[in-house]
C-alpha positions in Angstrom: 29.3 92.5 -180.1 27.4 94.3 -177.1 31.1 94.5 -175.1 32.4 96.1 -179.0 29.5 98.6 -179.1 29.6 100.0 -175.3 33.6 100.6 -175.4 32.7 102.7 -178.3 30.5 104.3 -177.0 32.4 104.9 -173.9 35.4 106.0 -176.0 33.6 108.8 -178.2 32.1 110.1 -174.7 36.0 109.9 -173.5 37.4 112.3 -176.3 34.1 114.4 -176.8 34.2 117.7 -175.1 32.3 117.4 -171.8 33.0 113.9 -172.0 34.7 112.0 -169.0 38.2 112.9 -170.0 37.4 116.9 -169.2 34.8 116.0 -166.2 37.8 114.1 -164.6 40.6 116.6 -165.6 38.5 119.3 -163.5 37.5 116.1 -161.0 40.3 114.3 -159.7 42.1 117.3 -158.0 38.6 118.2 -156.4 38.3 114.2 -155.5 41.6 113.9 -154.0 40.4 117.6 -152.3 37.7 116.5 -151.0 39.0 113.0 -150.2 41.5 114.5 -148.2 38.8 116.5 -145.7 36.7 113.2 -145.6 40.3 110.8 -144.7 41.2 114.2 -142.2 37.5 114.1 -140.0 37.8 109.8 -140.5 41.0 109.5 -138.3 39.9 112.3 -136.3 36.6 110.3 -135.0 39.0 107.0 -135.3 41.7 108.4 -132.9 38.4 109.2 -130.5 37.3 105.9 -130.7 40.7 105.1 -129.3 40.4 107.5 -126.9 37.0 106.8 -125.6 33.3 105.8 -126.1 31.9 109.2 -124.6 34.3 111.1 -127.1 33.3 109.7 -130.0 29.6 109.6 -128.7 29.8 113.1 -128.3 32.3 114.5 -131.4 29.4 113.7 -134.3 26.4 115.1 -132.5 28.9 119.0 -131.5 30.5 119.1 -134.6 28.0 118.3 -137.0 25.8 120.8 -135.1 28.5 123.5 -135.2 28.9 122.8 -139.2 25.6 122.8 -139.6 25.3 126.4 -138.7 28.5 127.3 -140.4 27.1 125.6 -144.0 25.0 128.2 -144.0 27.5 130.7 -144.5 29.4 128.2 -146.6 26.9 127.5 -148.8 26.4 131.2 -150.1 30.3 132.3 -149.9 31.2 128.9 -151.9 28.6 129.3 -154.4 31.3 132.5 -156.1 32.7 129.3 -157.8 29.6 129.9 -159.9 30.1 133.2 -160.7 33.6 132.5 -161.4 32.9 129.8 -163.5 30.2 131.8 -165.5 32.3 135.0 -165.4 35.4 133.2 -167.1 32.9 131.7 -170.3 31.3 134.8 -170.6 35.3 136.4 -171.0 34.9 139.0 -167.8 38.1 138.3 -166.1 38.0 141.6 -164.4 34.8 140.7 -162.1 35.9 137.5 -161.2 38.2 139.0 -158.1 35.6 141.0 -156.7 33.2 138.2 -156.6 35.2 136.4 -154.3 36.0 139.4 -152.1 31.8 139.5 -151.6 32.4 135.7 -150.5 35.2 136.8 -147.8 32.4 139.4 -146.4 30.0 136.6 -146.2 32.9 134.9 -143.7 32.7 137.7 -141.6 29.6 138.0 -140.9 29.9 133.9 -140.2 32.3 134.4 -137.8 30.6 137.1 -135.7 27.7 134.8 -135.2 29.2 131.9 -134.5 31.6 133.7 -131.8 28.0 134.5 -130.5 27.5 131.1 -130.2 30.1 130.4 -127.6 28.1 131.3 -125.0 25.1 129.2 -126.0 26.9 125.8 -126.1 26.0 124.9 -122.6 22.0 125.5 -122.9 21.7 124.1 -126.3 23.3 120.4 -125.1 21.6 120.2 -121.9 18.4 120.8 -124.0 19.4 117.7 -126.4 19.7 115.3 -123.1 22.7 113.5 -123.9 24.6 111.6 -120.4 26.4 114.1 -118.7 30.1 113.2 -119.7 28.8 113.0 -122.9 27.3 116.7 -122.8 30.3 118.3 -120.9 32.6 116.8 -124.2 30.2 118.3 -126.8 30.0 121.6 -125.1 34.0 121.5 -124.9 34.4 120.7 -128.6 31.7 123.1 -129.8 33.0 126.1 -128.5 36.5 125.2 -130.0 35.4 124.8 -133.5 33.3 128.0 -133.3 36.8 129.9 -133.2 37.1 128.1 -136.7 34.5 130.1 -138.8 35.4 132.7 -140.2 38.8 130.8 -141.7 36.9 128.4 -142.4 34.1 130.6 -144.7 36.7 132.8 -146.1 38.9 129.4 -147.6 35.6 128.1 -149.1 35.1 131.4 -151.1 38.9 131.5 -152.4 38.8 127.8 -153.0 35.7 128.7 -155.3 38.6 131.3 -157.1 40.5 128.7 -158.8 37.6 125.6 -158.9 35.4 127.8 -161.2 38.3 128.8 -163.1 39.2 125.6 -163.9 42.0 124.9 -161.9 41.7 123.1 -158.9 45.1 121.5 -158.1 46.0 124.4 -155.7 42.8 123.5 -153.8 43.9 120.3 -153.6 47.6 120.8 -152.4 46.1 123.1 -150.0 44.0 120.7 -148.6 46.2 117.9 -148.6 48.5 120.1 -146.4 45.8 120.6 -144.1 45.2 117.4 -143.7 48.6 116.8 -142.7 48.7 119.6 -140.1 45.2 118.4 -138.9 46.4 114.8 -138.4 49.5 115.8 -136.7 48.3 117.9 -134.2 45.1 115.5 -133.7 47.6 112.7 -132.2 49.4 115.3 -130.4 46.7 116.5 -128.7 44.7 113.9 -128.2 46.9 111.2 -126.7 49.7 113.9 -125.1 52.5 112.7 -127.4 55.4 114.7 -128.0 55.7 116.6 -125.7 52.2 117.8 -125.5 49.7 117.7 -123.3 47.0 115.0 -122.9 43.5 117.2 -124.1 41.4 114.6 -125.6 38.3 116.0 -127.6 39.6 119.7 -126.8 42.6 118.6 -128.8 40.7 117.4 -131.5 38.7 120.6 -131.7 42.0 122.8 -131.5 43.7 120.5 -134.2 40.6 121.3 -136.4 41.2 124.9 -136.2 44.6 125.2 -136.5 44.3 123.2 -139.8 41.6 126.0 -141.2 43.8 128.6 -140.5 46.5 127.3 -142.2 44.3 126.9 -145.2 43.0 129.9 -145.2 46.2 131.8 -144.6 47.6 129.7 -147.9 44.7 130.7 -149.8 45.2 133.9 -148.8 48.6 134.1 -150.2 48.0 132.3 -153.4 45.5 134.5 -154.1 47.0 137.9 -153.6 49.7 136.8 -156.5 50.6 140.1 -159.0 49.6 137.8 -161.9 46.2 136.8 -160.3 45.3 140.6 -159.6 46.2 141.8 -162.8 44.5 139.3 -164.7 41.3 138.7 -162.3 41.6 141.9 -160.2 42.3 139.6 -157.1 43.3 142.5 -154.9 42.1 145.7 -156.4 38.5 143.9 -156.5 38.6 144.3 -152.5 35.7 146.8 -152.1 32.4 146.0 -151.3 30.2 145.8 -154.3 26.1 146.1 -153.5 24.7 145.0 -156.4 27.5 142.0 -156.5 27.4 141.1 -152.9 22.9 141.4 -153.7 23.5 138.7 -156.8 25.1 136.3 -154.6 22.9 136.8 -151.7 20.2 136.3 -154.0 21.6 132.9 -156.1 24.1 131.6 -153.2 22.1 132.2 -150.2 19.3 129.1 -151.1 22.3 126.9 -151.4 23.6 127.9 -148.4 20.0 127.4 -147.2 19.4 124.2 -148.9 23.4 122.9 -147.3 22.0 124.0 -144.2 19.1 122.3 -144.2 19.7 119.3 -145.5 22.9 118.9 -142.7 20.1 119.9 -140.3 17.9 117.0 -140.9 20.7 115.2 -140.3 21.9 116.8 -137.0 18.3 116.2 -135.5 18.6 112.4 -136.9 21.4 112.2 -135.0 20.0 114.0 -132.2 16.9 111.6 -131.9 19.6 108.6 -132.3 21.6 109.8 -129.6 18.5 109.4 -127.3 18.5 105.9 -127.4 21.8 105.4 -125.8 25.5 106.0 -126.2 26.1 102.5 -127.8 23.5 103.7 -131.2 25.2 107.1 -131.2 28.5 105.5 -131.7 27.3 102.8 -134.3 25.5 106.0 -136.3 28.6 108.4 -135.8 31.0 105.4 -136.8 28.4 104.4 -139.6 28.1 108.3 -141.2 32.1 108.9 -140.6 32.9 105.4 -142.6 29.9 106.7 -145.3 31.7 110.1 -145.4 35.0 108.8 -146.4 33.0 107.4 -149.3 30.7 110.2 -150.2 33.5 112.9 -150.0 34.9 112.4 -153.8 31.5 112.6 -155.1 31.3 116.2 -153.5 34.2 116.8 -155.9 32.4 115.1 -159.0 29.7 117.5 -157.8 32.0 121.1 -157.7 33.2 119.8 -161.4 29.7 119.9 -162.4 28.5 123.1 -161.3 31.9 124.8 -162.5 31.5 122.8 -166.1 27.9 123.9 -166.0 28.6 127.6 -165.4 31.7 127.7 -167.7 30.0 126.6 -170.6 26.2 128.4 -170.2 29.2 131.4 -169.9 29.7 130.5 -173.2 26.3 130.1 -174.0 26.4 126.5 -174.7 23.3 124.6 -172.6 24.0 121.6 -174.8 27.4 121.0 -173.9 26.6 121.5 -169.6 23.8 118.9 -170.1 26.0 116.4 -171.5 28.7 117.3 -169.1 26.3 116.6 -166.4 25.8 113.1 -167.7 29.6 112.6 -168.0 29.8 113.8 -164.4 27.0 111.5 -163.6 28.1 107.9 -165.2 31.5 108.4 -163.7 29.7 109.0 -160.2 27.4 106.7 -160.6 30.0 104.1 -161.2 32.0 105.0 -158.2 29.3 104.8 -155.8 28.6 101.3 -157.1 31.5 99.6 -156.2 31.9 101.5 -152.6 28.4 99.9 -152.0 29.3 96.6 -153.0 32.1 96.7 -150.2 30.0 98.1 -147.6 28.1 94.3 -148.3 30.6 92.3 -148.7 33.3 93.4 -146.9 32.3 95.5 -144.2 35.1 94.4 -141.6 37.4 96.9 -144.1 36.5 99.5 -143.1 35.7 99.2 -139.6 38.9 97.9 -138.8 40.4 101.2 -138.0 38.4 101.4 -135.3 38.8 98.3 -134.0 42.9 98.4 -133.4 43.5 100.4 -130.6 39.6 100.2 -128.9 38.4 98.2 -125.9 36.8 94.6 -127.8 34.7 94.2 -125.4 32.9 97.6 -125.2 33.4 97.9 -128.6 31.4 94.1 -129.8 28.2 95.9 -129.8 29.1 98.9 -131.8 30.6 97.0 -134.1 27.5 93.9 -135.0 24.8 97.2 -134.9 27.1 99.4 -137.6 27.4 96.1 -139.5 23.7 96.5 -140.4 23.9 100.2 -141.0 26.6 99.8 -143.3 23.7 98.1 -145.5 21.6 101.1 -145.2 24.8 103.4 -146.3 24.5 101.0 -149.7 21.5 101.2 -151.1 20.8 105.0 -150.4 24.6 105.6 -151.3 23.6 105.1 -155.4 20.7 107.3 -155.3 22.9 109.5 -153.5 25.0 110.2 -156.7 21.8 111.2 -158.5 21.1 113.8 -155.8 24.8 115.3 -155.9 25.3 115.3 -159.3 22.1 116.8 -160.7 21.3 119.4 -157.3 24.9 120.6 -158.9 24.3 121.0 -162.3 21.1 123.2 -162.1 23.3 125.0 -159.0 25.8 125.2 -161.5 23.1 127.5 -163.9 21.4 129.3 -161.5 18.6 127.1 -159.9 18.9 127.5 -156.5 15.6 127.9 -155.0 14.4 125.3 -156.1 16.9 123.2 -154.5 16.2 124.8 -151.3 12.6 124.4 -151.6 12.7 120.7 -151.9 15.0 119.9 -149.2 12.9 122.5 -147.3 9.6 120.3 -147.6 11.6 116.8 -148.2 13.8 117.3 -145.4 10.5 117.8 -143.1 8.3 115.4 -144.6 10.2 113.1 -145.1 13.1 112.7 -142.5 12.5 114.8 -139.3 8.6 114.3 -139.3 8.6 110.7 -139.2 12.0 110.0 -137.7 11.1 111.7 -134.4 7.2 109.9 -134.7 9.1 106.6 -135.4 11.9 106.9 -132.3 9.9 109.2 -130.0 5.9 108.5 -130.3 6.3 104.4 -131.9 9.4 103.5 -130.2 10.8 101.8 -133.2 14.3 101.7 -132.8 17.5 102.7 -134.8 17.1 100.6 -137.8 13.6 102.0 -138.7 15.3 105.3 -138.5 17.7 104.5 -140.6 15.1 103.3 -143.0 13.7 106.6 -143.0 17.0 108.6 -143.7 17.7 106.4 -146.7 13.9 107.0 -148.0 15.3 110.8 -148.0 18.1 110.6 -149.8 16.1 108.3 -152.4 13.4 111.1 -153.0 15.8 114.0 -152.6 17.3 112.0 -155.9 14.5 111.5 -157.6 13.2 115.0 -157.3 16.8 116.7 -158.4 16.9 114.6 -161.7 13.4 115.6 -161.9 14.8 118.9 -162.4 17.3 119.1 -164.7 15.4 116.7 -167.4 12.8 119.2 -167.7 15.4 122.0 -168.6 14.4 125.0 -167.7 17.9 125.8 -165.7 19.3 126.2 -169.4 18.0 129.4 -169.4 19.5 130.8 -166.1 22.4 132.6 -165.5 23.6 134.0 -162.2 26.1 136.9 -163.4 24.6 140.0 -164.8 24.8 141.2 -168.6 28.0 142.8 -170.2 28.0 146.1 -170.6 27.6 147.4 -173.8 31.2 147.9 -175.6 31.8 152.0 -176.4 33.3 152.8 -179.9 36.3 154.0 -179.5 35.9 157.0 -181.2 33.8 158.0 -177.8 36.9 157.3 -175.6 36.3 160.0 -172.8 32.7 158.8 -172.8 31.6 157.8 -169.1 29.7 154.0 -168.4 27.1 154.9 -166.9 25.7 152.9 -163.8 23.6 149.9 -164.6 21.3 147.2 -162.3 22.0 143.6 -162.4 20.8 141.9 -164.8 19.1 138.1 -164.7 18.2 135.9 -167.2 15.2 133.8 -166.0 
């Protein structure tokens, strides 16, 4: 009877709109997207591990430091999928062009800085304190992926083109092609094979970047289509718009703020791990790349919320985004479930990549410490779905401070704060910092569902109000100039 009732119930929310058939028909090609990055930066750290201990020590701590900075600018140039999103249910096809170009501006300025920080690479790691081969590799592989920026900024704001439209299968054929070209060149350069040379991390990095700028050069020319810029202005939308460019500043710069900060934590976690010696920096790096591969999709559950929210409070329809965001959030939910399971039961599966090709005997300890860290990924891995899903949805309206403000005080309350008391001042060890990181994630969960249950994101919107149609008996009557408008 019970078994009767819930496949009812799960087939009405099926066919419903907002129910999982539409959250998975904007999902999958965003999952498989997504998945595709996550499987891309997995063999990357796995064909390190091959390589050696020090490079795989050392490619976690550089390159989550070098994206750490770049989120920031990736956060705020991404977020246009939220203008597109609410532009297209609100029937302004014309703006939704220009709204990307403000995102491509936002990659500029990202890549300016970040050439900046070429020449910083050196101080910063010999102020972390990692060994010295260990240091020269993540000074080496920094620098590369800085050349990676802009490309990298500029793709996230045309990928946000066609995900808040509602049609993300170019993102993911782009991606997957990446991937490809990634992986390629990462064996090539890594190991010296056909015909190239032996580079190690250095090939990794340049790998990396070759990949972004063959996404961004593919975005770039699906993007400047006729059809696209008669319809959405694509081209002609080109020129820098203040008030526009203000808008997203003002909604997409807290996500970028609240991505940046909540990969910071992380990077100092890391940081602080890395102190304790090479062999818990390689568990942790080998621990967060195996948790990545998992938590990738759900970053593409989470885009399909935030487009499904902004298309339909477009359309003026709060009901239908909160139920979507359920949708969204059983099917996550789910998903995270059954990876967690396997990171118990099985966790052999998905070490063994790392394990083929390594050194057993230097590798022994890594592999009986991420063992135990593999249960940490687990249980903070279902509250992480809550976070994602629901820090989407009120994204998705409009909410963005508020995200930013609680990663800003949860992030330091809760993760640097007493990780760096807990390793530095108590002595603890790596498993009580890993007990702390998964308290984070728990409360960041808590305090995001928090959020959307009271409502008050319903009311947001992040585009400005229509202008008033003219009569066309006034047809040489001039628009005059208006200010953004917000609904709060």
């Amino acid at each position: 009877m019970i078994s009767k009732r819930i496949i009812r119930s799960f087939t009405r929310r099926w066919h419903c709109d907002g129910g999982y058939r539409d959250v998975l028909t904007l999902a999958i090609p965003l999952i498989l997207s997504t998945g595709s990055w996550s499987v891309q930066h997995f063999v990357d750290r796995m064909f390190l591990t091959w390589y050696s201990p020090e490079a795989i020590a050392a490619a976690l701590p550089a390159g989550i430091l070098n994206f750490t900075i770049m989120s920031l600018f990736i956060g705020t140039a991404s977020y246009v999928s939220v203008f597109v999103a609410q532009y297209y249910g609100a029937g302004r096809f014309d703006r939704i062009g220009p709204a990307i170009w403000q995102g491509v501006y936002i990659a500029i300025i990202a890549g300016v800085v970040h050439l900046l920080l070429i020449h910083l690479a050196g101080p910063i790691f010999g102020f972390v304190g990692h060994g010295p081969v260990v240091r020269a590799y993540e000074v080496v592989y920094f620098q590369i992926l800085c050349l990676g920026a802009f490309p990298m900024v500029a793709s996230s704001a045309m990928a946000g083109f066609f995900s808040g439209l509602g049609r993300p299968w170019p993102v993911m054929w782009v991606n997957i092609s990446a991937t490809a070209v990634n992986l390629a060149a990462d064996y090539a350069l890594i190991f010296g094979k056909w015909g190239f040379p032996e580079l190690g991390i250095k090939g990794a990095g340049i790998a990396t970047v070759g990949a972004v700028c063959f996404s961004f050069l593919a975005y770039l020319t699906l993007f400047f289509l006729r059809s696209h810029d008669r319809r959405y202005h694509t081209i002609r939308g080109w020129p820098f718009e203040k008030f526009l460019f203000a808008r997203l500043v003002r909604f997409g710069l807290p996500s970028g703020v609240q991505f940046f900060l909540d990969i910071a934590g992380f990077t100092v976690f890391i940081l602080l791990v890395g102190r304790l010696g090479t062999v818990f920096l390689a568990a942790t790096n080998i621990a967060l790349n195996i948790n990545t591969l998992a938590f990738m999709p759900m970053i593409g559950f989470g885009i399909a919320t935030s487009v499904l929210v902004g298309q339909h409070l477009g359309k003026e329809r709060p009901d239908m985004a909160e139920h979507s965001a359920y949708s969204s959030f059983h099917l996550t939910f789910i998903y995270m479930a059954s990876i967690a399971a396997a990171f118990i039961f099985v966790p052999d599966l998905f070490l063994k990549p790392f394990t083929i090709h390594a050194d057993p005997a230097s590798l022994a300890p890594i592999r009986d410490i991420t063992v135990v860290l593999l249960r940490f990924v687990a249980i903070y891995s279902l509250f992480d779905a809550t976070n994602i899903i629901f820090a989407s949805a009120i994204k998705g309206a409009g909410d963005t401070r508020y995200v930013m403000y609680m990663i800003i005080v949860i992030s330091s309350l809760v993760l640097i704060v007493p990780c760096y008391i807990a390793l530095e001042v108590l002595h603890y060890g790596i498993y009580a910092a890993w007990a702390i990181a998964s308290t984070y994630i728990i409360t960041l969960g808590f305090a995001f569902f928090v959020r959307f249950y009271g409502g008050k994101w319903k009311s947001m919107r992040v585009i400005e109000e229509g202008l008033p149609t003219i009569p066309p008996i006034f047809p040489e009557t001039h628009t005059p100039d208006y200010e953004p408008y917000d609904i709060q």
